[in-house]
N, C-alpha and C positions, 0 to 999 in steps of 0.2 A: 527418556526420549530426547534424541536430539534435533534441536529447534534452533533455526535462522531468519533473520526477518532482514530483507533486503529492501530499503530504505532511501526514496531521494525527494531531502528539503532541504529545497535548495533556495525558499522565499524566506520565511518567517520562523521557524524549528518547529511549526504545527504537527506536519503529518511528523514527524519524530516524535513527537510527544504523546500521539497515536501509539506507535510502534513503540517506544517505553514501554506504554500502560501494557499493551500488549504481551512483550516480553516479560515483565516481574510475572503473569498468571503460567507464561509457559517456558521458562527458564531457559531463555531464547537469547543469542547473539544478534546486535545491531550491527547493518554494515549498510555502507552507502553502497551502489550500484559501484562503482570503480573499483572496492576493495574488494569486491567479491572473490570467491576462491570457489570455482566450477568446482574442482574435487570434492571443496567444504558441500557446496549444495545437493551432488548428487549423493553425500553419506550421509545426509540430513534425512529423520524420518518427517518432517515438516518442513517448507520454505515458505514463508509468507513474501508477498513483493506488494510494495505501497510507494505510494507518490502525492501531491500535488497535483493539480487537473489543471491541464495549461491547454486553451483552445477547445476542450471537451475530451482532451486524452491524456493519460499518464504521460511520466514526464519521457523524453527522449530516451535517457541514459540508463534506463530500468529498461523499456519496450526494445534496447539494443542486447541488454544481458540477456534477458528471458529469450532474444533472436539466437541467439550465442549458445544458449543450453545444448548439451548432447542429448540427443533422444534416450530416453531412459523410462524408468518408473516413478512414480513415490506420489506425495500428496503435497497439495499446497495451500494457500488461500492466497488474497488478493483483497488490499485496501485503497482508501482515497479519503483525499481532502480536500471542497474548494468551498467556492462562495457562493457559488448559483444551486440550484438546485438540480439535482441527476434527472435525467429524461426518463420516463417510464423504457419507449424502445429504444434509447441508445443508451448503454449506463457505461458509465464511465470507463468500467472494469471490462468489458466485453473486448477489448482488442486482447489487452493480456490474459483473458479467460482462457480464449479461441487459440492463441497460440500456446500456452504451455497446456491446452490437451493436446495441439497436435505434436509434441514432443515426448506425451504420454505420461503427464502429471494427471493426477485424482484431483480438482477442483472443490475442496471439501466447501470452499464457503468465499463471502465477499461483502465486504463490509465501507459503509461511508461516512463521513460525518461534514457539515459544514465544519468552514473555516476561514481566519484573514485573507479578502484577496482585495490586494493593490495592484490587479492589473487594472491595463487601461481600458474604459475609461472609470474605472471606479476610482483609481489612483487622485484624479481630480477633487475627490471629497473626501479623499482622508483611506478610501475604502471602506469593504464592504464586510458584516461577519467579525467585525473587530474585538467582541467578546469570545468568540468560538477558536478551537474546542475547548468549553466549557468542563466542570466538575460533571456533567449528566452526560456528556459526549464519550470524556477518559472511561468510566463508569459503564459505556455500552460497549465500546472498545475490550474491556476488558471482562463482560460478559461474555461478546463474542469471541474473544480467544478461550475460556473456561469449555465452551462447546468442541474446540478442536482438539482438546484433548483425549 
């Protein structure tokens, strides 16, 4: 199976470290949103897309690739990482859910974990999450990828 996991951390190497753990269970290529190769994704039987939550959305440069997709098939999933906690009705992932189905991606799954965040105004005390993602965080991450296969 071929597996890509399209990847922007751009704070701390958290959500990477995410998308690692992720990758060794699904012998998956990391790539930041810039390097991506649309060919690479649409011959992908997987694409995973994950970010950082900056404002309560994925980061720019991921929600501009996944704009960019050619309408097509295939399956994907969808990660994140911040400090606060996901809202029950807004969850982090739902913009990028909403658009790669309407490009005609299979939405198998979507995964969170906390994480360091030094925005503001947490930046004033050091930040917020400064353990996370933790050993039990990589560990769920990598549960959840074991399911997409």
């Amino acid at each position: 199976m071929k597996v890509v996991i399209v990847c922007a951390s751009v704070s701390h190497g958290n959500t990477r470290r995410v998308a690692d753990s992720m990758a060794q269970v699904l012998g998956a290529k990391v790539v930041p949103p810039e390097q991506a190769d649309l060919e690479e994704l649409a011959g992908a039987d997987l694409v995973g897309f994950g970010s950082g939550v900056f404002y309560q959305r994925l980061h720019p440069s991921l929600t501009g690739l996944v704009k960019a997709l050619p309408t097509g098939r295939g399956r994907a999933f969808v990660f994140a990482t911040s400090g606060l906690p996901e809202l029950p009705l807004v969850p982090f992932t739902r913009s990028v859910v909403q658009l790669l189905k309407g490009k005609g991606f299979e939405v198998d799954g979507q995964f969170s974990c906390r994480a360091l965040d030094t925005m503001m105004p947490f930046k004033l005390i050091g930040g917020i999450q400064k353990q996370r993602p933790n050993d039990e965080d990589l560990a769920a991450a990598r549960a959840f990828a074991t399911r997409l296969r």
